[in-house]
C-alpha positions as a Markdown table, in Angstrom:
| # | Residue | x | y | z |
|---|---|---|---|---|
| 1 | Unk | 107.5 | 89.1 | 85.0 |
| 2 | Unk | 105.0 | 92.2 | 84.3 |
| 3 | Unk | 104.7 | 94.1 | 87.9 |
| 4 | Unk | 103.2 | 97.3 | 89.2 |
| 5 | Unk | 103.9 | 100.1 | 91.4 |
| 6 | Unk | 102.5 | 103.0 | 92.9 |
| 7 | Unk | 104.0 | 105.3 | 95.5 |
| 8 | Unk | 101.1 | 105.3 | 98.3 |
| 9 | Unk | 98.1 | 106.4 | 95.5 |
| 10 | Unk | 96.6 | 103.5 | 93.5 |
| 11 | Unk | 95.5 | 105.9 | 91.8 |
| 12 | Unk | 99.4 | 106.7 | 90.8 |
| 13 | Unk | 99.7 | 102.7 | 90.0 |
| 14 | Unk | 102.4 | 102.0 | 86.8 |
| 15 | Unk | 102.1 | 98.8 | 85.3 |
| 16 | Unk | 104.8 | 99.0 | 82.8 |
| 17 | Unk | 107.1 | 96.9 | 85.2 |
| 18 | Unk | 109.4 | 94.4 | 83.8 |
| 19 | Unk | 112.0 | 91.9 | 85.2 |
| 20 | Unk | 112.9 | 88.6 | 83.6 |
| 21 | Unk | 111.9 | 85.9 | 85.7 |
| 22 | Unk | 115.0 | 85.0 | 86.4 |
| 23 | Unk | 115.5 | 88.6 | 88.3 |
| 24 | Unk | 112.2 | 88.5 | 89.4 |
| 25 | Unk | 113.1 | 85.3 | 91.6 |
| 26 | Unk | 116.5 | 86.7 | 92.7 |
| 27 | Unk | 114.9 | 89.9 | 94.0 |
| 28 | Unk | 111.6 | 88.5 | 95.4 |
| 29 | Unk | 113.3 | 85.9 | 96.5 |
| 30 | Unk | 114.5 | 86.8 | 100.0 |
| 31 | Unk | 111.7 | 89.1 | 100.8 |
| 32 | Unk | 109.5 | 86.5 | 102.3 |
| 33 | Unk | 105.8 | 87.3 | 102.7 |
| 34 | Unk | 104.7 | 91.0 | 102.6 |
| 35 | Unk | 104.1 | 92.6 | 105.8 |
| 36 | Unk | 101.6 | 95.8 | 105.8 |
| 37 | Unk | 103.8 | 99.0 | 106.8 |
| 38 | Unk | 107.0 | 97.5 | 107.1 |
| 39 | Unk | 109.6 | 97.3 | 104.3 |
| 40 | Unk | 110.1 | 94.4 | 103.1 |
| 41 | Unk | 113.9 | 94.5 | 102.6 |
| 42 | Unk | 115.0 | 95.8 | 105.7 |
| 43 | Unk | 112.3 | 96.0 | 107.3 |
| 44 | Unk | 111.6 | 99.5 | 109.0 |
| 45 | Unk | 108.5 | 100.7 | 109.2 |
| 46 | Unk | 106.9 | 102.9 | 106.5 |
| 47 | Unk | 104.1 | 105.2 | 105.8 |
| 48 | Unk | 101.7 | 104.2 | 103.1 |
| 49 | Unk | 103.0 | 107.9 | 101.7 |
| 50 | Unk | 106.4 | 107.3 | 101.7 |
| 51 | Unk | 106.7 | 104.0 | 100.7 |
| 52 | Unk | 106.2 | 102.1 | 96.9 |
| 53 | Unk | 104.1 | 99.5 | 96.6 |
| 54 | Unk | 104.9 | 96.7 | 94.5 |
| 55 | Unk | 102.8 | 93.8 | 93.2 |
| 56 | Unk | 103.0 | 90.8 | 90.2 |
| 57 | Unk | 100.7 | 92.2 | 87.7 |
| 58 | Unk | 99.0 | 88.2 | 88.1 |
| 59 | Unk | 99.2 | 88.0 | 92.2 |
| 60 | Unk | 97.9 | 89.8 | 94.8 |
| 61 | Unk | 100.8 | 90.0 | 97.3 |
| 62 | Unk | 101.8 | 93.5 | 97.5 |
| 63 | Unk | 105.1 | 94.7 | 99.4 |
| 64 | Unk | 105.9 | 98.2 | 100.7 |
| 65 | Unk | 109.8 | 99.2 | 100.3 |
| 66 | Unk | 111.3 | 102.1 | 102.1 |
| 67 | Unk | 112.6 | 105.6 | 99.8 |
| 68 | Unk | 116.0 | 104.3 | 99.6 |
| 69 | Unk | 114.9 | 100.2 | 98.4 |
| 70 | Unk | 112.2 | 101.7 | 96.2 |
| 71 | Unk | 115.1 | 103.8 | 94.4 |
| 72 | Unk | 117.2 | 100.9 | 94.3 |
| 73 | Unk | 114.7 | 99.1 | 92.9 |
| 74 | Unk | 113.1 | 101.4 | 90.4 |
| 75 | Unk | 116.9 | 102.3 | 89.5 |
| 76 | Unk | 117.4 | 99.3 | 87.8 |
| 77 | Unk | 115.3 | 99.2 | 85.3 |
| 78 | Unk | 116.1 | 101.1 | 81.7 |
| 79 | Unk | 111.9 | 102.6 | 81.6 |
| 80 | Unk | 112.9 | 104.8 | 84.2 |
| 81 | Unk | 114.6 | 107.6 | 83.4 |
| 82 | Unk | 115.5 | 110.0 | 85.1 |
| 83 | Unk | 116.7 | 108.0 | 88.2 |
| 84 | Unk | 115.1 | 108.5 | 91.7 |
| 85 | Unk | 117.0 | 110.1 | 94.6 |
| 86 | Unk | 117.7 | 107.3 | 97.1 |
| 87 | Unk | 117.7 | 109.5 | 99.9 |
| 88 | Unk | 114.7 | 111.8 | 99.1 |
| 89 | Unk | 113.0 | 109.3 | 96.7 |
| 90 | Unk | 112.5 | 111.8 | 94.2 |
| 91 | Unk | 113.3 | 112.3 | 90.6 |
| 92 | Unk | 116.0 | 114.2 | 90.5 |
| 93 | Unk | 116.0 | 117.6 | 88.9 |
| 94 | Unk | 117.9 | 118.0 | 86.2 |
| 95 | Unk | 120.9 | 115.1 | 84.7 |
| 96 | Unk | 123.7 | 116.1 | 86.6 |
| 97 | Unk | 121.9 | 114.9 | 89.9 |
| 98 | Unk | 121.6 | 111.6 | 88.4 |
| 99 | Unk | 123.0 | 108.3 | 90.5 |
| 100 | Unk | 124.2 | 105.7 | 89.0 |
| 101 | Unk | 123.4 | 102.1 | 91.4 |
């Protein structure tokens, strides 16, 4: 499944994301319908600035995830590199700052 994401700034949008549908389903799966300014895994509210955006390159439904779920999320995949902070949602600066999830 082709997706995109954007941190708060369409204008920022990537649309180089990539889960096999199978993953897709597993990780969309319990998130229910998107919810504007809430994330959609635990469901705090969120700032359009501080949250990632994330939408099926072939739907419209767009959820908002919170720093820490956007890392997680982003984390997985092998195009990003290097890994986000999950507490500051922010690349880190140099290797040895890397997480591993």
């Amino acid at each position: 499944m082709r997706f995109s994401y954007h941190p708060g700034d369409p204008g920022m949008r990537d649309d180089s994301g990539l889960l096999c549908s199978e993953c897709w389903s597993a990780w969309t799966g319990g998130l229910g319908e998107p919810t504007p300014r809430v994330c959609a895994v635990c469901r705090t509210p969120v700032a359009r600035t501080s949250s990632l955006f994330v939408s099926r390159i072939d739907d419209r439904q767009t959820w908002q995830f919170c720093a820490p779920h956007a890392a997680e999320l982003l984390n997985r995949l092998r195009t990003v590199e290097p890994k986000f902070d999950p507490a500051s949602f922010r690349l880190p600066l140099d290797r040895s700052e890397k997480r591993s999830l």
